[in-house]
C-alpha positions in Angstrom: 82.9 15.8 10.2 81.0 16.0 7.0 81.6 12.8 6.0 80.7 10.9 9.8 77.3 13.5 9.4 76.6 11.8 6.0 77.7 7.9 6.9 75.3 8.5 10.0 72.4 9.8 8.1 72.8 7.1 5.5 72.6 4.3 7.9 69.1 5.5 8.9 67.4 6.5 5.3 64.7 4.3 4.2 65.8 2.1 1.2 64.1 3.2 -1.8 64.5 -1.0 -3.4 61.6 -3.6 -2.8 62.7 -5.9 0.1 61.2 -9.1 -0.7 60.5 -11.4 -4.0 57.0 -11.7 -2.5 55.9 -7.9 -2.6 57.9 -7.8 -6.9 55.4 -10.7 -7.2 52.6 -8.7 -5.8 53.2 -5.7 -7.4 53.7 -7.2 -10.7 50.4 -9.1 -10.6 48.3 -5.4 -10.0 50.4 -4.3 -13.5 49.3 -6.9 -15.4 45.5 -7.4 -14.4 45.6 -3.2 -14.3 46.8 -3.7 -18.2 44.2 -6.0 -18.8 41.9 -4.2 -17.8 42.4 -1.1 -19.6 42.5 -3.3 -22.5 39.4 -5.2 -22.1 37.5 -1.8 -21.7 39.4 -0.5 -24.9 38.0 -3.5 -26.3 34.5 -3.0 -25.5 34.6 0.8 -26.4 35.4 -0.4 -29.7 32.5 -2.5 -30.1 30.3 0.1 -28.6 31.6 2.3 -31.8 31.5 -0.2 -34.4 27.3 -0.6 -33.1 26.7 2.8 -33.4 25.1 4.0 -36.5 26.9 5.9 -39.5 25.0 9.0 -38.2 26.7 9.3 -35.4 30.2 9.6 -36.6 32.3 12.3 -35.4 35.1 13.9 -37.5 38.7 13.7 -36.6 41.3 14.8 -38.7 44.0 12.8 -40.1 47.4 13.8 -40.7 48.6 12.0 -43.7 48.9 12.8 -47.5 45.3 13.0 -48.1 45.1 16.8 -47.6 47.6 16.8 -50.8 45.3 14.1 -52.9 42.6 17.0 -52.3 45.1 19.4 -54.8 45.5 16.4 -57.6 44.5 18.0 -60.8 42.4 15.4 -62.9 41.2 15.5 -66.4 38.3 14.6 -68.2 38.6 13.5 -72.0 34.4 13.2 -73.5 34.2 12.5 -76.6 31.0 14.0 -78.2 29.3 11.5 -80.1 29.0 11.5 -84.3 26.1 13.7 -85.6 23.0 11.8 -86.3 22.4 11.7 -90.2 20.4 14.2 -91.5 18.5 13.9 -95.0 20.1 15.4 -97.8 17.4 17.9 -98.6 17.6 19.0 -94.7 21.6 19.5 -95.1 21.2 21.5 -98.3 18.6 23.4 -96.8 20.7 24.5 -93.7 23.8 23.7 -92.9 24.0 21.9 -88.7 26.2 23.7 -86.5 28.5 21.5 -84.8 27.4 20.4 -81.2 28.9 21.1 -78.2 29.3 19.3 -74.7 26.6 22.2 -73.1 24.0 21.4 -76.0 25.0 17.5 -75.2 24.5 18.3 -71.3 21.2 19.8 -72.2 19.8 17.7 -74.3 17.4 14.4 -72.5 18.1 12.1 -75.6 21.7 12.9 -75.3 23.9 9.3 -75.6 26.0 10.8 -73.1 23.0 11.4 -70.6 24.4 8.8 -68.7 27.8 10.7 -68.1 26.1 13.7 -67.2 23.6 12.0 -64.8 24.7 9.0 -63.9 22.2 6.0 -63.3 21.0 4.5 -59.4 23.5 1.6 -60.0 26.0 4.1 -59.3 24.4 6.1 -56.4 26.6 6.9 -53.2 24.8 4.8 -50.5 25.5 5.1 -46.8 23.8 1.4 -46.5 26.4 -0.2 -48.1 28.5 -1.7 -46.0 32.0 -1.7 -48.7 34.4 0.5 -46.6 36.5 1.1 -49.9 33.6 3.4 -51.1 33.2 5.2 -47.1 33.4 9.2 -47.1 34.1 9.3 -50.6 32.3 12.0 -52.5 31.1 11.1 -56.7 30.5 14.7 -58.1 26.9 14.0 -59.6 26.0 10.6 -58.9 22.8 10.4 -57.1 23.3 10.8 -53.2 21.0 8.3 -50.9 20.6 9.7 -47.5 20.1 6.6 -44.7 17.1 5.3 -45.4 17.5 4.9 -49.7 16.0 8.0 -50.6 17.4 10.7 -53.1 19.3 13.6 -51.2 16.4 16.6 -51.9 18.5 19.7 -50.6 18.6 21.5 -53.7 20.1 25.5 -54.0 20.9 24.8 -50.3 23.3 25.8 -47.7 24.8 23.9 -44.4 24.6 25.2 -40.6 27.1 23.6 -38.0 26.2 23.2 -35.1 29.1 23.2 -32.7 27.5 22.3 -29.4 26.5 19.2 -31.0 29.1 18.5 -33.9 26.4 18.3 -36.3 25.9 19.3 -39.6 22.1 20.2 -40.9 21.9 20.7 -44.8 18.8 23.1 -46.0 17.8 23.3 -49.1 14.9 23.0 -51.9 12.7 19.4 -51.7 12.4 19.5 -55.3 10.4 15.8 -55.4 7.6 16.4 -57.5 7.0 16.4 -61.4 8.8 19.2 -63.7 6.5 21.5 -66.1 6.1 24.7 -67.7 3.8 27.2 -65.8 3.5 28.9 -70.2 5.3 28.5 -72.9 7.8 30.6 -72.3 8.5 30.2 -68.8 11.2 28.7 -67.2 11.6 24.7 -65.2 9.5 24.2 -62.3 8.7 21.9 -59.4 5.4 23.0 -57.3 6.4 24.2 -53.8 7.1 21.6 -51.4 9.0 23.2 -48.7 12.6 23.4 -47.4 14.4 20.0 -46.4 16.8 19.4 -43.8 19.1 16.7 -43.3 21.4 16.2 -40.6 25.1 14.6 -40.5 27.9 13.9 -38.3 30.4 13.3 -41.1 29.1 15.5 -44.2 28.5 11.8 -46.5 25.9 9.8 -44.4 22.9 12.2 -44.6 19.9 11.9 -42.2 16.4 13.2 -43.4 15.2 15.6 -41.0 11.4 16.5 -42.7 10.1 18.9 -44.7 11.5 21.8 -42.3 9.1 24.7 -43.9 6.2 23.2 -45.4 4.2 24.8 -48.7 1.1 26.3 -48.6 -1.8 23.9 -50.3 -4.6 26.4 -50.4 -3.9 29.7 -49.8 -2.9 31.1 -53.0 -2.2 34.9 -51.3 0.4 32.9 -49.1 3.9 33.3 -50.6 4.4 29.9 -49.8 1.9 29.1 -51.9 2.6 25.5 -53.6 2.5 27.8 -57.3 4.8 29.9 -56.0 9.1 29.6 -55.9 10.9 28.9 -53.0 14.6 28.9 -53.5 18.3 29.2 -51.9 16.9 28.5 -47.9 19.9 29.3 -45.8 19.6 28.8 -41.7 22.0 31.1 -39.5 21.7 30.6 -35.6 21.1 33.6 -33.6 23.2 33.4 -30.1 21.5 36.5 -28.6 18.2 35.0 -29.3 18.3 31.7 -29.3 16.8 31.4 -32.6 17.5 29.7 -36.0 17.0 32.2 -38.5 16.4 31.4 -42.6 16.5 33.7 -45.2 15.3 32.5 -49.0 14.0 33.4 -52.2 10.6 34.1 -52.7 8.5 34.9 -55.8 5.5 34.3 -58.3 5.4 32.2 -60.8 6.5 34.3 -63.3 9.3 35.6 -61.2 8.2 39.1 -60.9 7.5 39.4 -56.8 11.8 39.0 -56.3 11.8 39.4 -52.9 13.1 37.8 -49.6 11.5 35.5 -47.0 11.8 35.0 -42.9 10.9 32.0 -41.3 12.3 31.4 -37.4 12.5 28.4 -35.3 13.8 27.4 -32.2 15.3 24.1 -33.2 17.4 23.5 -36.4 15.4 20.5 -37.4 12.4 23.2 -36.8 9.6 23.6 -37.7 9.9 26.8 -39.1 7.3 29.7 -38.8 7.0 31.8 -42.0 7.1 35.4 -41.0 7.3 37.8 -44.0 8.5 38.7 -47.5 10.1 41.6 -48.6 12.2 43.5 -51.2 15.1 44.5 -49.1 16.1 47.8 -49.1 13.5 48.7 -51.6 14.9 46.5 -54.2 13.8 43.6 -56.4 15.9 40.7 -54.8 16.1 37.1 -56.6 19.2 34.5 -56.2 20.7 35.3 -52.3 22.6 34.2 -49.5 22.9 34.9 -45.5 26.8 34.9 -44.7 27.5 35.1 -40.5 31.1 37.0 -40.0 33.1 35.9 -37.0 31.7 38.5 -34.6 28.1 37.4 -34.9 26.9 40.3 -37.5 25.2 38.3 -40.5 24.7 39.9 -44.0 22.4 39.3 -46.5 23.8 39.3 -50.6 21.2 38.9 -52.8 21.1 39.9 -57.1 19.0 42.9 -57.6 18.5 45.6 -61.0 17.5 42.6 -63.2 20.4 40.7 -62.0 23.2 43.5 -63.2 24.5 43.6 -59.9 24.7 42.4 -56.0 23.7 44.2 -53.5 24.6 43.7 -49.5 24.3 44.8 -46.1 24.0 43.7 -42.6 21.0 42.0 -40.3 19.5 43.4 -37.3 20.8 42.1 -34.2 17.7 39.4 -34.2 18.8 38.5 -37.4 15.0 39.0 -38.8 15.5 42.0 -40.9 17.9 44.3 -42.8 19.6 47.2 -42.0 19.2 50.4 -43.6 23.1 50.3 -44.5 24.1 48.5 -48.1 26.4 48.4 -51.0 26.1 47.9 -54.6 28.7 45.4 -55.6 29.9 44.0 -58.7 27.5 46.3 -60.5 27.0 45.8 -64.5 28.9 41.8 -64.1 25.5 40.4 -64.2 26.6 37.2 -61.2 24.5 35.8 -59.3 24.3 32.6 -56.8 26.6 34.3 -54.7 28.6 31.7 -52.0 30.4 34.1 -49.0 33.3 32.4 -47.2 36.2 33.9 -45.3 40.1 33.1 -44.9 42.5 35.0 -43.1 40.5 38.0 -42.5 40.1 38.4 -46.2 36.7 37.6 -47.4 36.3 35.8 -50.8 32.6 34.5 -53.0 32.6 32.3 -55.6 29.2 33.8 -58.1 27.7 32.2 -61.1 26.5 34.0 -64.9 23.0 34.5 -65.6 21.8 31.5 -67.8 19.2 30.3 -66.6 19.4 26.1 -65.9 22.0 26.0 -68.7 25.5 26.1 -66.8 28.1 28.8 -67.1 31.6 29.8 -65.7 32.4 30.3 -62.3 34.3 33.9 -61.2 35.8 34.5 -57.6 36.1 37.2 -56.1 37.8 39.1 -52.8 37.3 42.0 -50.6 39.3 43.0 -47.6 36.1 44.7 -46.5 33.3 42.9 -46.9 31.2 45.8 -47.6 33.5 45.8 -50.6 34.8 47.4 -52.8 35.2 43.6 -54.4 37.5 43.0 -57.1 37.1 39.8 -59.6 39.9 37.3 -59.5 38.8 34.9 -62.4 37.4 31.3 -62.9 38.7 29.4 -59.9 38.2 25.8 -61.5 41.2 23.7 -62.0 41.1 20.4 -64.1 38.6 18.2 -65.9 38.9 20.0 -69.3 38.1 23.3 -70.8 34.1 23.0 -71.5 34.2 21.8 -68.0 36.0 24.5 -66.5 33.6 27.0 -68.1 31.0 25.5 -67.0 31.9 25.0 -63.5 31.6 21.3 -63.5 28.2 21.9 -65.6 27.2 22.7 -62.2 26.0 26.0 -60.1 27.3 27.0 -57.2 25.4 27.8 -54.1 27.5 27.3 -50.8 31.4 27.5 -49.1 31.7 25.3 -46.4 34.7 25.7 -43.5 36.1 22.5 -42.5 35.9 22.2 -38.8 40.1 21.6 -38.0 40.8 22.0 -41.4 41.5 25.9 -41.7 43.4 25.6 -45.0 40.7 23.8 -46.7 36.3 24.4 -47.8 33.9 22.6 -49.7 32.7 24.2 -52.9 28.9 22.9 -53.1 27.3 23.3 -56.0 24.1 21.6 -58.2 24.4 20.2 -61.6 20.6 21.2 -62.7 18.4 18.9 -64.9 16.0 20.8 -66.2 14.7 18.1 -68.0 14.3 16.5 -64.3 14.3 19.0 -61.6 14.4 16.5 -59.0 17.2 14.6 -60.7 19.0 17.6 -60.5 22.6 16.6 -58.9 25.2 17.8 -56.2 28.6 18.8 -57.3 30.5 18.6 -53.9 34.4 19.5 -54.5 37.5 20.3 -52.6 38.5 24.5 -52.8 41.9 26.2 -51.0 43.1 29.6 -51.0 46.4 30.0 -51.6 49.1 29.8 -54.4 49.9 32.0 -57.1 48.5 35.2 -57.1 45.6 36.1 -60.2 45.7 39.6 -61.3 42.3 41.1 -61.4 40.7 41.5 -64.7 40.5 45.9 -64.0 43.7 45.8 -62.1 44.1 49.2 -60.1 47.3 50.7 -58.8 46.4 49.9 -55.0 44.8 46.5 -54.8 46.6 43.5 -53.1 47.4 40.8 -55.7 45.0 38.4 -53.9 45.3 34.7 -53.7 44.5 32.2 -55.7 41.2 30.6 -55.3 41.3 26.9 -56.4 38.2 24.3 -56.6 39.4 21.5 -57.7 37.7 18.2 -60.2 37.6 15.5 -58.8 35.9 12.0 -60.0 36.1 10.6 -56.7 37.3 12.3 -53.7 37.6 12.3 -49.8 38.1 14.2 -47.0 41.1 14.0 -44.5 39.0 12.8 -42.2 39.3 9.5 -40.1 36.3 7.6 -38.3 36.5 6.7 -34.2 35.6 2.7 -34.3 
């Protein structure tokens, strides 16, 4: 019975095989102009892309071995050149200590200027069209942004903006003529105002404007052109709507140490100048606004001469302190301090106290990030010993996250030419937490054995990154 039920139902089903040669013909003539199709619009999209300017790349990340090129540890051999002869009545008369690579690096008439700062024949240019040299950063070569012009985002910091998938650098336009305002007073370029440039691939740099403009008349205005501006750093404000930026004011003989507040509602701005400040009653010089993942922002700034950092959290609006804050890293004389978190543990990279001349780099880690903070050690790997003391000859002044890249930040930092102000360099290089753990320089019983922190030298370097053409 089973077997008639299923011979009768099978007589009736619909065969599921095409019946005739004409509709395999018909069928397979809508495959192949559907294939075409698709292809001829891939085609097009392509050329669409390759049209499109270099500011309007988007990052993708590539999965090959680049991300382990970014941990190659390279060295640096300079050879510092043979004294210049001295009479011999001078040599009898005081005996020349030897010269090092820091009094080469600061001197103008060095011969090995040129290593240091190397000339425009050399600059990284987004104009040129040789793919071989695309997205590849050259620590301290001079940077062109897309129209020719010298990169002036000095001390700065860099705001992505995720709605768009664009970057906006801030920092000092430093493009005017270096002086002395006395004898003894320290490297200056007048007050021009805060740049911004903006990027969709962190190399091919777009110049926004002068963002915050100086003050040419007012001489009670702390933007006053005689003035110092220094460090701008931009947070955005999702409660408000508002891009926020914190920087350094003072006088010209450095003694006013506060903070500044400028707003805007768009990131190119312009910015309106609100206020200075010392925060929390305190003297405040080199600083830096760091946003946490749950929108509270915190300002670190060097305060008691420079003996210490101090920090604590914004108001909700982002335009002011709290009343809460913590000394940190009190008597270790650090400044430039560079906020940046991994895992939930929160880690800054802080420079010495030497003035323009450079100095050794210490990182440091907090599982708080009101602290307490303990001091992991120089983080620099390669180049050579002067260099790693030196931090590159270079001074840090930002962390950047890698958007799809969690592992992995970019250490920015400027190689100053005091000699030069607006010659004055960036020193962009790969950093990653992880590896060996460095035991703290005042090891208590208590404290995790924290990660290593690793910014790596590089003479030529690029990010995992791959372009849509």
């Amino acid at each position: 019975m089973k077997g008639a039920e299923m011979r009768m139902r099978s007589k009736y089903r619909k065969s599921t095989s095409l019946v005739c040669n004409g509709c395999n013909r018909c069928t397979l003539t809508i495959v192949v102009w559907s294939l075409m199709g698709c292809l001829l619009l891939l085609h097009f999209y392509s050329l669409v892309r390759q049209k499109k300017s270099f500011g309007e790349l988007h990052l993708h990340v590539s999965h090959n071995s680049l991300s382990h090129e970014l941990e190659v540890v390279e060295e640096e051999n300079i050879q510092i050149p043979p004294p210049r002869k001295r009479s011999p009545r001078a040599a009898k008369r005081k005996p020349k200590k030897p010269t090092t690579l820091v009094d080469e690096f600061l001197d103008e008439n060095s011969q090995l200027r040129n290593i240091f700062f190397p000339n425009e024949r050399t600059a990284i240019d987004p104009r040129n069209g040789d793919r071989n040299e695309t997205l590849y950063f050259h620590p301290a070569r001079i940077w062109l942004d897309t129209e020719g012009n010298p990169i002036q985002a000095h001390g700065g910091g860099i705001l992505y903006d995720e709605s768009t998938q664009t970057f906006y650098w801030y920092g000092e336009y430093k493009d005017g003529p270096t002086y002395h305002a006395h004898q003894k007073g320290a490297a200056r370029v007048d007050v021009i105002g805060v740049g911004c440039y903006s990027s969709k691939d962190l190399w091919a740099w777009k110049n926004e404007g002068i963002v915050l403009a100086a003050e040419e008349n007012d001489e009670t205005h702390d933007l006053h052109k005689l003035n110092v501006l220094e460090r701008p750093k931009v947070v955005y404000n999702e409660k408000s709507g508002k891009y926020v930026m914190w920087m350094h004011i003072d006088d010209v003989n450095y003694t006013k140490a506060a903070v500044g507040v400028a707003v805007s509602d768009y990131p190119t701005g312009p910015f309106d100048y609100l206020y200075s400040k010392n925060p929390h009653g305190f003297e405040s010089r080199d600083m830096t606004v760091f946003k946490d993942d749950d929108g509270v922002a915190y300002l670190v700034y060097s305060s008691e001469d420079n003996s210490e950092l101090h920090i604590g959290p914004l108001k909700e609006d982002y335009l002011d302190v709290t009343n809460e804050m913590r000394r940190i890293l009190v008597g270790q004389h650090r400044e430039a301090p560079a906020l940046f978190k991994y895992q939930g543990t929160y880690y800054m990279i802080t420079s010495g106290c030497t003035g323009w001349a450079p100095n050794e780099a210490l990182a440091h880690a907090a599982e708080s990030i009101m602290g307490p903070w303990e001091t992991l050690g120089n983080p620099c790997i390669g180049g050579n010993k002067v260099f790693r003391l030196t931090t590159y000859f270079a001074q840090g002044t930002f962390v950047l996250p890698l958007p799809g890249l969690p592992d992995y930040f970019i250490f920015m930092a400027d190689r100053w030419n005091p000699a030069d102000l607006r010659d004055s360099r960036y020193v962009w290089l790969p950093l990653k937490v992880g590896g060996a753990a460095d035991e703290p320089f005042e090891f208590r019983f208590g404290f995790p054995l924290w990660s290593r922190v690793s910014i790596y030298w590089h003479k030529k370097w690029r990010l995992p990154y791959k372009r849509i053409e």
